[in-house]
C-alpha positions as semicolon CSV with decimal commas, in nm:
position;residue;x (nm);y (nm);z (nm)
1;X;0,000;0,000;0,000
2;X;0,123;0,340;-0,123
3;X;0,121;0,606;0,189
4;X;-0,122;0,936;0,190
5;X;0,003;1,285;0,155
6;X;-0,181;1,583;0,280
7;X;-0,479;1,393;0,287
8;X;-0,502;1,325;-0,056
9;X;-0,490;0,970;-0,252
10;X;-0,236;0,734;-0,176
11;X;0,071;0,755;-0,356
12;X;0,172;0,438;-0,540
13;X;0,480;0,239;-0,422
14;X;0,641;0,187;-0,728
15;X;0,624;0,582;-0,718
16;X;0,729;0,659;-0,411
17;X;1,050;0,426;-0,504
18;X;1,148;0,551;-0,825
19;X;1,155;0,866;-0,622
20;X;1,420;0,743;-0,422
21;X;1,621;0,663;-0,685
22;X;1,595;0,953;-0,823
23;X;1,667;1,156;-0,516
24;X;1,980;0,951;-0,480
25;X;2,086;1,012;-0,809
26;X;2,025;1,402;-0,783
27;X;2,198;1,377;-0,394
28;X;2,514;1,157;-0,566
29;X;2,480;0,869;-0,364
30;X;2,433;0,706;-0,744
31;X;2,711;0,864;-0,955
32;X;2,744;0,962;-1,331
33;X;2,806;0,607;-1,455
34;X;2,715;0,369;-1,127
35;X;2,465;0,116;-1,246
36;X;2,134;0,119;-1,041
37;X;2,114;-0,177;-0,810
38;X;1,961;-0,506;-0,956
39;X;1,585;-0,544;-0,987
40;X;1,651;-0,856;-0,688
41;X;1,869;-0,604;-0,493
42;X;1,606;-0,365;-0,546
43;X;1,297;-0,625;-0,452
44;X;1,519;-0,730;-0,128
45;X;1,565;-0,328;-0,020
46;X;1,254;-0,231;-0,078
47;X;1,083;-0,572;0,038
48;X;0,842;-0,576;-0,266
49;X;0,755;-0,779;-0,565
50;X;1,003;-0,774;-0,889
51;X;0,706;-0,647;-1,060
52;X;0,652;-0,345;-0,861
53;X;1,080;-0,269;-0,920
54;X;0,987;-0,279;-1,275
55;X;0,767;-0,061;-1,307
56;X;0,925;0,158;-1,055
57;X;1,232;0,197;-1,299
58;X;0,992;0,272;-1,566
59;X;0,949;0,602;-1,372
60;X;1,329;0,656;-1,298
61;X;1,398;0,586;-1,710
62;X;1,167;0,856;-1,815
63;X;1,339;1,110;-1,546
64;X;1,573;1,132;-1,822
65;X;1,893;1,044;-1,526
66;X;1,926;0,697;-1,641
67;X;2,025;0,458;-1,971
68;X;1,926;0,085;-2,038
69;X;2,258;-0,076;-2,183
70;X;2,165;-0,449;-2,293
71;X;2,350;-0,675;-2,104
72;X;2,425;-0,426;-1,874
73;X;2,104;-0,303;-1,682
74;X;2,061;0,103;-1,598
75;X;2,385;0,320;-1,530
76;X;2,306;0,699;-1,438
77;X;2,435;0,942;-1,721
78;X;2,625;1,202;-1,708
79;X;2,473;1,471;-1,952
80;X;2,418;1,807;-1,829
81;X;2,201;1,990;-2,044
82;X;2,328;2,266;-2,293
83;X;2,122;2,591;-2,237
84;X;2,008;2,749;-2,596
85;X;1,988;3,061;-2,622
86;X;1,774;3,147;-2,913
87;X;1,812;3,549;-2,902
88;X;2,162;3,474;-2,882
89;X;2,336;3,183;-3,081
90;X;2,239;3,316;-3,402
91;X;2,396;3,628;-3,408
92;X;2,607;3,762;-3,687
93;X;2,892;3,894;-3,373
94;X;2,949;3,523;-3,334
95;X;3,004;3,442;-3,682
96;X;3,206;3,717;-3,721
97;X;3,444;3,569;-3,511
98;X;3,459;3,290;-3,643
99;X;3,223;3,049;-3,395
100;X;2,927;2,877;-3,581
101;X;2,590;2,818;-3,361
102;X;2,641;2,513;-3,153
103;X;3,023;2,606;-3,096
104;X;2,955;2,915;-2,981
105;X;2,713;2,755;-2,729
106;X;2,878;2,467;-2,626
107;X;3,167;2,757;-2,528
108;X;2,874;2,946;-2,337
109;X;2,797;2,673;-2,114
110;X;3,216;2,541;-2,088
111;X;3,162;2,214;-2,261
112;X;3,374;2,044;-2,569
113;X;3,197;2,082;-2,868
114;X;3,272;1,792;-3,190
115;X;3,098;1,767;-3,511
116;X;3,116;1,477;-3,752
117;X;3,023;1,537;-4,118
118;X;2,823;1,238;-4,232
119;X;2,729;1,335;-4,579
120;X;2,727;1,633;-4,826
121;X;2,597;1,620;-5,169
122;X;2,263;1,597;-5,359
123;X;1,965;1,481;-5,254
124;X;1,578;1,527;-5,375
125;X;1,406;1,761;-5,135
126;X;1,158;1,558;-4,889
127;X;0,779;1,734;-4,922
128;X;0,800;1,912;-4,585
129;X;1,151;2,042;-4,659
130;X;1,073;2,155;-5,007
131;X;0,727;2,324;-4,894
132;X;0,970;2,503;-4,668
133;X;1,212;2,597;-4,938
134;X;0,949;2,664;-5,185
135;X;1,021;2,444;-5,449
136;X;0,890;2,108;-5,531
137;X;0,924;1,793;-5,354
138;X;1,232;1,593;-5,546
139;X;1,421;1,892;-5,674
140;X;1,741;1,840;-5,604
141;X;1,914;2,022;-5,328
142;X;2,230;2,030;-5,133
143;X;2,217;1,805;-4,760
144;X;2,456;1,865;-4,547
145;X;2,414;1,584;-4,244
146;X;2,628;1,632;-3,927
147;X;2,641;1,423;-3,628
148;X;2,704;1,652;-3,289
149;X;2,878;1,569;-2,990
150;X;2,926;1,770;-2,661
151;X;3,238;1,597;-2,408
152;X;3,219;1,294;-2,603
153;X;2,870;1,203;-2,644
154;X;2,650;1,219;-2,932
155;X;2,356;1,496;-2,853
156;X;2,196;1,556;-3,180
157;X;2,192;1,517;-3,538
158;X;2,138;1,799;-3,775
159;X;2,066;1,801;-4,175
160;X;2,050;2,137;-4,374
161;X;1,901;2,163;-4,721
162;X;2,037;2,457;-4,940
163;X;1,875;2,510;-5,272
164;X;2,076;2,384;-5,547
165;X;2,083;2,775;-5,743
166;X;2,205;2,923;-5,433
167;X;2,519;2,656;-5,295
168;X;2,632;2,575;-5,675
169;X;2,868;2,915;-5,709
170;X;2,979;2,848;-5,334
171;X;3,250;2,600;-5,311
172;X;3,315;2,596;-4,952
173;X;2,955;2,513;-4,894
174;X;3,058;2,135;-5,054
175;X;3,327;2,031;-4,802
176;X;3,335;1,911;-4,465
177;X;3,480;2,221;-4,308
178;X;3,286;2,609;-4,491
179;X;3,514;2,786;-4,295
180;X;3,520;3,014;-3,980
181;X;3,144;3,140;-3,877
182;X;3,023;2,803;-4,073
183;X;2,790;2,784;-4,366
184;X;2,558;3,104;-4,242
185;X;2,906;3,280;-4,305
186;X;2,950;3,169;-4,582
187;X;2,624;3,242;-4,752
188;X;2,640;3,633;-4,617
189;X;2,964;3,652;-4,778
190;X;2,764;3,551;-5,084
191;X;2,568;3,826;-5,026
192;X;2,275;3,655;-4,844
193;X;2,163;3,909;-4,526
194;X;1,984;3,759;-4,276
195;X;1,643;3,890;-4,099
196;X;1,562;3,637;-3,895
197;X;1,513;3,211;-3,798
198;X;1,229;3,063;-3,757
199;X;1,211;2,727;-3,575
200;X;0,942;2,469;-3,483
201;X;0,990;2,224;-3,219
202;X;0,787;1,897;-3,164
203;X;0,829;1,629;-2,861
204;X;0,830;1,227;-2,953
205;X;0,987;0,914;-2,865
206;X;1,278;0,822;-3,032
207;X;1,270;0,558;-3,355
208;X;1,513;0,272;-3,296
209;X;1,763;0,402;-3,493
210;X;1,753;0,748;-3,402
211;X;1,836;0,612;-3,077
212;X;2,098;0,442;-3,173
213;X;2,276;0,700;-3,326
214;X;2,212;0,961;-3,006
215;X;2,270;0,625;-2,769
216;X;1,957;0,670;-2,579
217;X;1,753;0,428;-2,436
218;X;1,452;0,277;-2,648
219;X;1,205;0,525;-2,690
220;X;1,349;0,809;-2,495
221;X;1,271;1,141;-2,582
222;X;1,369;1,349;-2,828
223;X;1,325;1,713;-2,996
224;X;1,243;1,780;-3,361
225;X;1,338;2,079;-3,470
226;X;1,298;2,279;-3,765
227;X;1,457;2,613;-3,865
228;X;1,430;2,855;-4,172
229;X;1,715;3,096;-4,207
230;X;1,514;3,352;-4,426
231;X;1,718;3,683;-4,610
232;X;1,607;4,024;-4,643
233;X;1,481;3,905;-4,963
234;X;1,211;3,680;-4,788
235;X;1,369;3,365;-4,954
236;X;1,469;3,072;-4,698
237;X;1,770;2,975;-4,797
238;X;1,822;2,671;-4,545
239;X;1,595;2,476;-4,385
240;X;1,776;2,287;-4,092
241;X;1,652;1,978;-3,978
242;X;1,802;1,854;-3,646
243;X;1,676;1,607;-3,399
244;X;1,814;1,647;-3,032
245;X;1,846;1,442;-2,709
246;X;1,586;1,611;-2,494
247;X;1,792;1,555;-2,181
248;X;2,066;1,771;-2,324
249;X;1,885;2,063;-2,388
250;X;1,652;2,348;-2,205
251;X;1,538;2,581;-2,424
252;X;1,519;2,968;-2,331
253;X;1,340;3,222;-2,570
254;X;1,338;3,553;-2,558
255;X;0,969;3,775;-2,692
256;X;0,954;4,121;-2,743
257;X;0,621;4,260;-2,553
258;X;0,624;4,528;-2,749
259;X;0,508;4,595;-3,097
């Protein structure tokens, strides 16, 4: 029987142990990499039935402070979240000198920033990123896939489209490396002025191999997002698609109240 708080319903056991866990993981009694105890260490602690452990850790997994590792059982992670600053990465001061988006982040918040370049070439526009570009679904564009890492672990995977008219004149825009401020640099040097990014997030569960590639647990969450870096012109000359562990990330957003 779960105990009552404040007069109110009882709370669950399963509950009221995965909140011990997790209080022992946020205290450090469990460390960044311990495993959590067995499910029969657990069901001899806690003097309850394996079934009520199991769904206990259920709870503790979706906290986000844990990973399943098969073979191994659940080992508390170690990934503090990267803070993004939306009124901030994105400006032109950073690029300027030199530090693309998620480097000049990672720097913000004192963590070691890697990017791995998984492809760049051709590709036939999906539907929803050539309704974005505006041009049809299959024309060919340029994809430029990167894989992320902050201290060592993968965090999130990001793929921009470029329309073909606008990256064919701009060589750097083909290799791994565009050069300091990365490819937003590039493009202004082209003579593409910014005016603003637009991005749309959505919340899911993770695919199987997305989670792979980010090594997250089965099903863990993750953050779609979507960003149009539209010119002065009104033309959107990227559309960035990037899917991000959610425990890695808070998101802060700054709105003008005014008109």
């Amino acid at each position: 029987m779960g105990t009552t708080a404040g007069g109110g319903r009882a709370v669950p056991r399963y509950v009221q142990i995965a909140e011990d866990i997790v209080q022992q993981i946020n205290a450090g009694v469990l460390k960044p990499g311990d495993l959590v105890p067995s499910e029969s260490e657990l069901v001899e602690r806690y003097g309850v039935a394996g079934g009520t452990i199991r769904k206990a850790m259920v709870e503790v997994r979706a906290s986000g402070l844990v990973e399943t590792r098969h073979g191994k059982g659940s080992i508390v992670k170690d990934r503090p979240p990267v803070r993004l600053r939306s009124s901030d990465r994105f400006r032109a001061s950073h690029r300027r000198g030199g530090k693309a988006a998620y480097l000049a982040e990672s720097a913000q918040s004192g963590a070691t920033a890697k990017v791995s370049v998984l492809y760049i070439g051709p590709v036939e526009a999906p539907e929803d990123i050539a309704e974005r570009l505006g041009v049809d679904t299959g024309t060919q564009v340029l994809a430029r896939r990167r894989l992320y890492f902050r201290n060592g672990v993968p965090v999130e995977t990001a793929s921009s489209y470029l329309p073909w008219d606008v990256v064919k004149d701009i060589p750097q825009l083909f290799s791994e490396n565009p050069g300091p401020g990365g490819i937003y640099a590039r493009l202004e040097d082209d003579g593409h002025v910014f005016t603003e990014f637009v991005e749309t997030l959505q919340a899911r569960p993770a695919a199987k191999a997305e989670a792979s590639e980010l090594a997250l647990s089965p099903g863990a969450p993750v953050v779609r997002l979507l960003r149009n870096a539209v010119t002065k012109t009104g033309r959107v000359v990227e559309v960035c698609d990037t899917l991000m562990a959610a425990d890695q990330f808070v998101f802060e957003y700054r709105i003008p109240a005014a008109d």
